[in-house]
C-alpha positions as CSV (number, residue, x, y, z in Angstrom):
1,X,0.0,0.0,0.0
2,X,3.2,2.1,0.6
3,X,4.5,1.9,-2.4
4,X,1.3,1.9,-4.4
5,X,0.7,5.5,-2.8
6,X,4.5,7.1,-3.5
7,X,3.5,6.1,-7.3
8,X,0.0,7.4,-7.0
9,X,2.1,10.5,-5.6
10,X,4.6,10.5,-7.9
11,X,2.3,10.6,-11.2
12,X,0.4,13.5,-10.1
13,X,3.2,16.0,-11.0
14,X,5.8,18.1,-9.4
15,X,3.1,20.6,-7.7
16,X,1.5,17.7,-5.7
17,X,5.0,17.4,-4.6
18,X,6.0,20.4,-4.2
19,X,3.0,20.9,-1.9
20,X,3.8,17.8,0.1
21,X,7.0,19.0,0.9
22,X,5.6,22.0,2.3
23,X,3.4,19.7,4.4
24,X,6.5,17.7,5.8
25,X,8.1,21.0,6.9
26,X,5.2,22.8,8.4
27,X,4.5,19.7,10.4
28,X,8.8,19.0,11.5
29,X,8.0,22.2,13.9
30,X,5.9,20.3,16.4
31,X,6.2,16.7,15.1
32,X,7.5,14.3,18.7
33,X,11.8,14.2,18.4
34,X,11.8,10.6,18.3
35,X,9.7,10.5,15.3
36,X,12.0,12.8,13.4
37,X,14.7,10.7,12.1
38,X,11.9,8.3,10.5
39,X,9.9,11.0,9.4
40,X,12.3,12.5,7.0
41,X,13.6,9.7,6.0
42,X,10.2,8.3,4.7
43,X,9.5,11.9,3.5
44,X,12.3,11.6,0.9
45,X,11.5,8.0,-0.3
46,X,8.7,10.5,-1.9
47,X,10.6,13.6,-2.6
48,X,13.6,12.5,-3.8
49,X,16.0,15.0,-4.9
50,X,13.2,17.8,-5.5
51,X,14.7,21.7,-4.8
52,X,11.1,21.5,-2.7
53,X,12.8,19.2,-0.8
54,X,15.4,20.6,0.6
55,X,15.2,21.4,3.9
56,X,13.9,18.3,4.8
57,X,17.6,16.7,2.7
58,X,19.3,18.6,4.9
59,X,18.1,17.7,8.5
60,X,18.2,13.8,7.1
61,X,22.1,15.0,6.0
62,X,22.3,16.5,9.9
63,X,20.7,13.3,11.4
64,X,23.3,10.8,9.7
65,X,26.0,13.2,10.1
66,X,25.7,13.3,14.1
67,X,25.1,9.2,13.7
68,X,28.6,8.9,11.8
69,X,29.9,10.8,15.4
70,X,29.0,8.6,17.7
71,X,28.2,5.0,18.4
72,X,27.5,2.6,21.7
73,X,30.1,0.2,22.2
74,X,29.7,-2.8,24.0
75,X,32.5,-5.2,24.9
76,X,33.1,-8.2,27.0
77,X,35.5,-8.0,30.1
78,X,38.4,-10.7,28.8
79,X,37.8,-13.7,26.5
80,X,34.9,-14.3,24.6
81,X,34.5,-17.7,25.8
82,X,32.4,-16.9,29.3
83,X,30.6,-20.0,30.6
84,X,27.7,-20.6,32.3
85,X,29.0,-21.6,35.4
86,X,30.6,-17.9,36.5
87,X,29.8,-14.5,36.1
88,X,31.3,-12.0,33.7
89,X,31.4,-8.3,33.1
90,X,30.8,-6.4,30.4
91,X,31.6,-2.8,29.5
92,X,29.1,-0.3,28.2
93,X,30.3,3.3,26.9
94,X,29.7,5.7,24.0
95,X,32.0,6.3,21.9
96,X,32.0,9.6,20.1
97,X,34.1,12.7,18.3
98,X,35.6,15.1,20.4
99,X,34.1,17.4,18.5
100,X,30.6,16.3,19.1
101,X,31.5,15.8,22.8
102,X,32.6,19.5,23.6
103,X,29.4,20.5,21.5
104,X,27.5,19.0,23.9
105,X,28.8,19.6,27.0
106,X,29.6,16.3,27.6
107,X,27.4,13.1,28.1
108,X,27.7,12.7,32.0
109,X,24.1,14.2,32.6
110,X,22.5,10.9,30.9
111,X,23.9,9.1,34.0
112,X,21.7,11.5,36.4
113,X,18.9,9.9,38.1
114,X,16.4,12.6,38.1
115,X,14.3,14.0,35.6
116,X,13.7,17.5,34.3
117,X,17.7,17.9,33.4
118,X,19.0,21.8,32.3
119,X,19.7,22.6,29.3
120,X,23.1,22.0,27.5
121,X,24.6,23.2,24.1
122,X,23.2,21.3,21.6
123,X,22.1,18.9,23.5
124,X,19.3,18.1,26.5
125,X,18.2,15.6,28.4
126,X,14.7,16.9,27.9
127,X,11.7,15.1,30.6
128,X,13.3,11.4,29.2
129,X,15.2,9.7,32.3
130,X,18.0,8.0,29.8
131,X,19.5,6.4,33.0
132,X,16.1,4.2,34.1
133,X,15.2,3.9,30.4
134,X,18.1,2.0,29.4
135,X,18.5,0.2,32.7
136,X,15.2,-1.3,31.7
137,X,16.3,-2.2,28.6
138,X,19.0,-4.1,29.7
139,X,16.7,-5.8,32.0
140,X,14.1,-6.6,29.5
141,X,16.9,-7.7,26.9
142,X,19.2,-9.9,29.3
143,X,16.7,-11.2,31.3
144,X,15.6,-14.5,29.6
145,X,19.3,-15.8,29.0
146,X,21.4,-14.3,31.7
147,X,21.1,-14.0,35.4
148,X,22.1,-10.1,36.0
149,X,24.1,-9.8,38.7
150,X,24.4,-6.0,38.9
151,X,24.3,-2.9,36.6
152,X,26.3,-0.3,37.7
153,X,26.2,3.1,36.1
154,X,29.2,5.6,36.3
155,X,29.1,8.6,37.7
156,X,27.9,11.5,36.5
157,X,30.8,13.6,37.1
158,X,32.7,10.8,34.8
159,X,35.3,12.7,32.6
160,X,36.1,11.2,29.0
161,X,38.9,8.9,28.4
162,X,40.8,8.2,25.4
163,X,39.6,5.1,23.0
164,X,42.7,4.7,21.1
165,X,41.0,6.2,17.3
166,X,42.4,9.9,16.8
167,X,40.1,12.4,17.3
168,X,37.9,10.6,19.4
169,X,36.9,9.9,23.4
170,X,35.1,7.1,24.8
171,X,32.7,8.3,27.8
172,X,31.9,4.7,30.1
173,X,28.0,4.2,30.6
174,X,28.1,1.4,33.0
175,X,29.1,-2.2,34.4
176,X,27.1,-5.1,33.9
177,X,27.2,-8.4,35.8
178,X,26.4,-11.4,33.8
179,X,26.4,-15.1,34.1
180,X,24.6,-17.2,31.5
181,X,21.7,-19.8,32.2
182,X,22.7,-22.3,30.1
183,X,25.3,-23.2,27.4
184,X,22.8,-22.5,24.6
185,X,23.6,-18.6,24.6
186,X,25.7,-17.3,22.5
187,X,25.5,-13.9,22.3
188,X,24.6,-10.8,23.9
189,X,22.0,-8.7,22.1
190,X,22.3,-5.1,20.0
191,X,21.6,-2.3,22.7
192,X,20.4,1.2,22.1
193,X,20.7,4.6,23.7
194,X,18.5,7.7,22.9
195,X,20.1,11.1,22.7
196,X,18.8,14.7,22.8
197,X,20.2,17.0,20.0
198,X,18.8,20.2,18.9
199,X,18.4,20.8,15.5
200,X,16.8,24.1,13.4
201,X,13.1,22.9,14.6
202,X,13.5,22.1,17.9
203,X,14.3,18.8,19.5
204,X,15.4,15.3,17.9
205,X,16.2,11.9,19.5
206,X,18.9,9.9,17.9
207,X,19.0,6.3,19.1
208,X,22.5,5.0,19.0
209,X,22.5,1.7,18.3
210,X,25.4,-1.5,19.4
211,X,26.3,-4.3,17.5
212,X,25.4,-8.1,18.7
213,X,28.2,-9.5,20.7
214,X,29.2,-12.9,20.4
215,X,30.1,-15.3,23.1
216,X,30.9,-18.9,24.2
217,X,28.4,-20.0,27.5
218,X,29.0,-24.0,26.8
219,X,32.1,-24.4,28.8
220,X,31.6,-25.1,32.4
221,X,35.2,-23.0,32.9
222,X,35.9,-19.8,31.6
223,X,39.3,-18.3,31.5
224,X,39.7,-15.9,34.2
225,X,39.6,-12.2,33.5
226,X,43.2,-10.5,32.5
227,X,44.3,-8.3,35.2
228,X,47.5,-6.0,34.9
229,X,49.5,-4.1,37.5
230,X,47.9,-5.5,40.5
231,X,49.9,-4.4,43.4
232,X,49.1,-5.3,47.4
C-alpha cells in the first residue's frame, strides 16, 4: 500500500509534490523528536532529490552526520569464551568525536537519576530519564538468557577517556554483571541509547545503536579475566 501511494504521488506531478514538501516541513515544527529521524527519511523515499525538498535533505544530512559521530560500544570483560557456570562483566560506553563531545557539554548528565535535566549546548536531556530507560532495557533484553548480577552506572561527574582512534573519546555508561543460564547462549543482544540533539526545529532523538556480541556459555570453565599491575 506504501508503495502503491508514492506512485500514486509520484504521477500527479511536481506541484503535488512540491505541496507535500511544504506539508512535511510545516509539520517538522511540532512533530514528537523521536519520530523525526523516521519521518524524513520516509518523506524523501517520496521527494527524492526535488529543490522543494530541501530542507527536509538537509536535516536527514544533519541526522546521519551526528550518527557517523557517535556510536555505543559494548564489549566483553576478557575472553569471549564466558561460561555458564561464573559471572562475567561487560563494558558499556559511547564512543564519540571530540568534537561532538565538547558541543555538547559532555554526556555525564545521561547518567543522572532525576528528571527535568537543564539545558546543554546542543544537546538536553529533555523530561526522558536516559539512565532508568536504558537500565530497563538491559533488564528486558538480558533477562531471559542471563542472570544479572548487577548494573552499575558511572558517575555523572565521569570525565572522557581516550579510545585509542584519533580524534575521538570514549565516555563509560556502566558495568554489567552477567552469568549465562545455560550453554545454549551465544550472544549478547544489540543495545540502544537515545540522545537529545537540537536541530533548526526544535528537539530530535537519535537512538545510537550497538552491534550483537558474540560469546561462548558451553564451557563449564571460563578463563579468568586478565588483570594487569595489581599491586598489594
Amino acid at each position: 500500500a506504501h508503495h502503491l501511494s508514492v506512485r500514486g504521488l509520484r504521477r500527479t506531478g511536481p506541484r503535488h509534490l512540491e505541496l507535500f514538501c511544504a506539508t512535511i516541513n510545516d509539520s517538522l515544527n511540532t512533530i514528537k523528536g523521536e519520530l523525526k529521524p523516521r519521518y524524513t527519511r520516509a518523506a524523501l523515499r517520496v521527494a527524492g532529490d526535488l529543490p522543494a525538498a530541501t530542507e527536509i535533505q538537509k536535516l536527514a544530512r544533519y541526522y546521519d552526520d551526528l550518527l557517523g559521530e557517535i556510536g555505543l560500544d559494548v564489549r566483553l570483560d576478557g575472553d569471549a569464551i564466558v561460561g555458564h557456570t561464573t559471572p562475567f562483566g561487560v563494558f558499556i560506553a559511547l564512543r564519540h568525536s571530540a568534537q561532538v563531545e565538547r558541543e555538547s557539554g559532555g554526556f555525564g548528565r545521561y547518567l543522572q537519576s532525576q528528571n527535568n535535566q537543564p539545558y546543554y549546548g546542543m544537546m538536553n536531556s529533555g523530561q526522558r530519564n536516559a539512565r532508568e530507560d536504558f537500565e530497563k532495557q538491559l533488564r528486558e533484553k538480558l533477562s531471559d538468557t542471563f542472570d544479572i548480577r548487577a548494573i552499575t552506572f558511572a558517575d555523572d561527574k565521569v570525565q572522557s577517556r581516550g579510545c585509542g582512534r584519533p580524534g575521538w573519546r570514549e565516555t563509560p555508561l556502566a558495568y554489567v554483571l552477567l552469568k549465562a543460564k545455560d550453554g545454549a547462549v551465544d550472544r549478547l543482544p544489540s543495545f540502544h541509547f537515545d540522545l537529545d540533539f537540537q536541530d533548526q526545529r526544535g528537539q530530535v532523538v537519535l537512538p545510537v545503536e550497538s552491534s550483537i556480541v558474540l560469546l561462548d556459555a558451553r564451557p563449564d570453565r571460563a578463563p579468568a579475566r586478565p588483570v594487569t599491575k595489581v599491586a598489594v
